[in-house]
C-alpha distance (Angstrom), angle and dihedral (degrees) to the residues before:
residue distance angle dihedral
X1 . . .
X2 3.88 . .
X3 3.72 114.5 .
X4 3.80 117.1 -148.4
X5 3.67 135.5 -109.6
X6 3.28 115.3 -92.8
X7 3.93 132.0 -157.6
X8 3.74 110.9 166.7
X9 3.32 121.3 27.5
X10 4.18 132.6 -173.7
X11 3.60 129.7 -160.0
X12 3.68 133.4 -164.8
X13 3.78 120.2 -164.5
X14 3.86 122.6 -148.3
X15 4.10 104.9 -175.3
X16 3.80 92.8 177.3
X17 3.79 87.8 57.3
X18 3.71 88.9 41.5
X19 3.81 81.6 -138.2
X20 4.27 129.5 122.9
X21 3.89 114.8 -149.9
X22 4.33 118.1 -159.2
X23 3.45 116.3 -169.0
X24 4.30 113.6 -174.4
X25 3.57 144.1 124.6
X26 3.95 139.0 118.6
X27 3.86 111.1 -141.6
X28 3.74 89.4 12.2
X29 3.69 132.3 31.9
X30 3.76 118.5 -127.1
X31 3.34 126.7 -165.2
X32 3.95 129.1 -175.6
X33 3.96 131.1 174.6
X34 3.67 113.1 -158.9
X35 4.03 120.4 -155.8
X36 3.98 125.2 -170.3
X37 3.62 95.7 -162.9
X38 3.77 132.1 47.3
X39 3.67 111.1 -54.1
X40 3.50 111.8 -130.8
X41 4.27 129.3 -176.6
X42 4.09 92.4 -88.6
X43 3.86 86.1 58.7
X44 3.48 88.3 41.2
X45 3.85 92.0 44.9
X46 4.40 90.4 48.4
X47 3.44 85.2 49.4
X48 4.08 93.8 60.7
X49 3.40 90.7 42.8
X50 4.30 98.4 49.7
X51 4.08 79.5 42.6
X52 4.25 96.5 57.0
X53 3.81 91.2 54.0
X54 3.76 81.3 73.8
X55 4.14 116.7 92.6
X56 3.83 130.2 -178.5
X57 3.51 131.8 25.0
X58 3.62 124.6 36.8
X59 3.51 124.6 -65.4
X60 3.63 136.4 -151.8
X61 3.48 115.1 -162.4
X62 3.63 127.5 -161.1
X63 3.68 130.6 -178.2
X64 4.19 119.8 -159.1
X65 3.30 126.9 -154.8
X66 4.17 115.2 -172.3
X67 4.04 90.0 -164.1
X68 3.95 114.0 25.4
X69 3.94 141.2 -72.6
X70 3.30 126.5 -94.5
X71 4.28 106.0 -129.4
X72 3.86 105.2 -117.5
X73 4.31 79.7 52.8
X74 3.86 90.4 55.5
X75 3.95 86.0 44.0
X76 3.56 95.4 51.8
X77 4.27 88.9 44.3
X78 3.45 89.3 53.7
X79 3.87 99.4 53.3
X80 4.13 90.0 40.4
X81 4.06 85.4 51.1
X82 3.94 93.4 -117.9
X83 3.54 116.4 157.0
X84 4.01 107.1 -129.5
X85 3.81 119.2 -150.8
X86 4.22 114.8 -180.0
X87 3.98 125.3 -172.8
X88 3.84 95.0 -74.6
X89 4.00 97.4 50.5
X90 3.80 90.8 47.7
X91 3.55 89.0 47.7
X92 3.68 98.2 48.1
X93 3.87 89.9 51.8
X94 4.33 86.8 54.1
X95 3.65 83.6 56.2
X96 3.70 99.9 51.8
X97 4.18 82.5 49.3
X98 3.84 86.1 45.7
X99 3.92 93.2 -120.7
X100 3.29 137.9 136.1
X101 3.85 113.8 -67.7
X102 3.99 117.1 -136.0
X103 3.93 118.6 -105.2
X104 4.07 111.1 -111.4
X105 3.57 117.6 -130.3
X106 3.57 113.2 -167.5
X107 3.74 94.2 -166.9
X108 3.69 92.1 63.9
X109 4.21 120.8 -104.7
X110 3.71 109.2 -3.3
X111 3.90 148.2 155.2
X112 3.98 79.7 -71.8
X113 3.39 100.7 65.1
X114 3.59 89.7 32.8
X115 3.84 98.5 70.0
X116 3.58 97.4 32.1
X117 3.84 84.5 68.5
X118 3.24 100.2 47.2
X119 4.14 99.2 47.6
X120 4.03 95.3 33.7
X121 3.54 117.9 34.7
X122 3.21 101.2 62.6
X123 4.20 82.6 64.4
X124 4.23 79.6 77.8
């Protein structure tokens, strides 16, 4: 899969769904949701329904989650043609781009994740 290149990005965040939408592109629109806890079908669900508001040009459309997926949300991902990337994909592709990985928390979001944010992301 080759993801385009992206200038301008917007983001919308939704704290009650715990979830962060990014909408951006140039000759293609893509469109990613990220989710710190376990994603389950209602994210996956909200995410379909942000994701038809968008008309034109193609769209990739690429859901995040920073923990895991529960299965019935990869089922539904895979029948709406969402690409689904969990902790260890996301992770992998940091390696490949020799930055640093994401801490797993198996419980779901946690103090973890929390502090990793705020003292390494803003090395991107």
């Amino acid at each position: 899969m080759k993801l385009p290149y992206v200038e301008k990005v917007n983001f919308v965040s939704y704290p009650e769904e715990d979830l962060t939408l990014f909408v951006g592109g140039d000759r293609e629109i893509i469109f990613i949701g990220v989710k710190e806890d376990i994603a389950d079908d209602g994210d996956i669900l909200y995410f379909i329904k942000k994701a038809s508001s968008l008309r034109g040009r193609s769209i990739k459309k690429i859901f995040i989650s920073l923990t895991k997926f529960t299965s019935s949300a990869i089922l539904i991902a895979k029948e709406n043609k969402l690409i689904t990337w969990d902790i260890n994909e996301v992770n992998n592709l940091l390696r490949i781009y020799n930055k640093p990985i994401l801490p797993f928390d198996q419980r779901g979001k946690g103090e973890e994740m929390q502090s990793y944010r705020n003292e390494n992301l803003s090395a991107f």
